[in-house]
N, C-alpha and C positions, 0 to 999 in steps of 0.2 A: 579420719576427719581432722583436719587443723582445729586446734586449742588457743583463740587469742584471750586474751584476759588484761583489760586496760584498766587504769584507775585514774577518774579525772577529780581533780579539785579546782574551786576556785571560780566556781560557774552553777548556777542551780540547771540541773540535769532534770529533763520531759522523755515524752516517750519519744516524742518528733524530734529533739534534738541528739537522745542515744542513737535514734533511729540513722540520721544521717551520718554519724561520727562511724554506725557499724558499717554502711553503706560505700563509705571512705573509705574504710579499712579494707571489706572485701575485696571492692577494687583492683586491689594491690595484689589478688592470688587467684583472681574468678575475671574472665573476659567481660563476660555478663551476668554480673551478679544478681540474684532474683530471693529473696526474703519466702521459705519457704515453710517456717516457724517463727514464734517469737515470743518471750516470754515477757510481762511485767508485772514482776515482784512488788510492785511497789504497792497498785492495784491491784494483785490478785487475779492477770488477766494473763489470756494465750489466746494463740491461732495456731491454728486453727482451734477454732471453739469446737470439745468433743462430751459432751453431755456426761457428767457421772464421774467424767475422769479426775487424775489425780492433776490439779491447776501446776503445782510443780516440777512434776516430769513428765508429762504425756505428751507437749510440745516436743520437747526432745527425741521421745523415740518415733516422732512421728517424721520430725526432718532428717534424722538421720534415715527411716527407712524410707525415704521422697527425694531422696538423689542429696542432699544435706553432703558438704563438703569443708563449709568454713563455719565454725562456730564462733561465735563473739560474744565476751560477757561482758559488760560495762559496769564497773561499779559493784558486781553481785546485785543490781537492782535491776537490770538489762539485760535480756539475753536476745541473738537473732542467728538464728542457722541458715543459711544461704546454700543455692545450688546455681552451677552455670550453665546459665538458659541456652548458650552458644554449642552445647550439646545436644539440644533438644530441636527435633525435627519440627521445622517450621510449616507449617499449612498454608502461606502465604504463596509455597511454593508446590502447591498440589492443583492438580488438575482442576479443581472446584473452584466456586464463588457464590458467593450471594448477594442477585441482586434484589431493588423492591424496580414495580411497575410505578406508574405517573397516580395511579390511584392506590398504592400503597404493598400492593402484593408481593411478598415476597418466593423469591425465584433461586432453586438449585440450577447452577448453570456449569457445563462444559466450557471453561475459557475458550480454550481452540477452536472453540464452533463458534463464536459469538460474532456476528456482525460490528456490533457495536456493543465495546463493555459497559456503557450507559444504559441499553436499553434492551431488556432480557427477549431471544427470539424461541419462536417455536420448535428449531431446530435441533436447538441449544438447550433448552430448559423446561425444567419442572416446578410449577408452583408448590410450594413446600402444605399448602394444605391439603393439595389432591396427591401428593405422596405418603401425607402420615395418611391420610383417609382412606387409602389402596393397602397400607400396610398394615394397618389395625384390622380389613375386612378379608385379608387374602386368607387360605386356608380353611 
């Protein structure tokens, strides 16, 4: 994993503003940078939030074992492990969709069969509560 380590003066530092400056920086080594930890020392605060854990390193081993590629400290008050999402298999590009009906129902649907991707067909689609409701009863 890359190690960057910046130090800013000269400017009162938030979490929103380390947050963009790591964001900038990632940039520069990740296509698509995506925030996949982050620690702030200042507050006493992480994400992912993991109940019990230790607040200053559990972020850590959590982004590095979540694809975590670029680390970024700010200040030692700052930290953001980033992973690039440009690796990660998109669903946008999977055979499925989901639509809702005019009265609100929502629809697992086969793209390729769809009539119209506006307007979910029979042929095409399963309303997603008579499928958890077949899958909770099967067996």
């Amino acid at each position: 994993m890359k190690q960057i380590n910046i130090s800013i003066d000269g400017m009162d530092l938030d979490y929103k503003s380390a947050n963009a400056i790591a964001r900038s920086l990632a940039a520069m080594f990740e296509r698509e940078p995506t925030v996949v930890a982050w620690h702030d020392a200042v507050h006493s605060k992480m994400s992912p939030v993991i109940e019990g854990a230790d607040v200053n390193t559990r972020w850590r081993d959590y982004g590095e074992a979540y694809g975590g590629k670029v680390s970024i400290d700010i200040n030692g008050e700052y930290d953001f492990i980033f992973a690039d999402t440009a690796e990660f298999v998109s669903l946008e590009k999977g055979p499925y969709i989901s639509l809702h009906d005019k009265q609100g129902h929502e629809y697992l649907c086969l793209a390729d069969k769809l009539k119209d991707p506006n307007n979910p067909n029979e042929d095409a689609c399963y309303r997603i509560d008579e499928v958890t409701f077949s899958a909770l009863h099967e067996g």
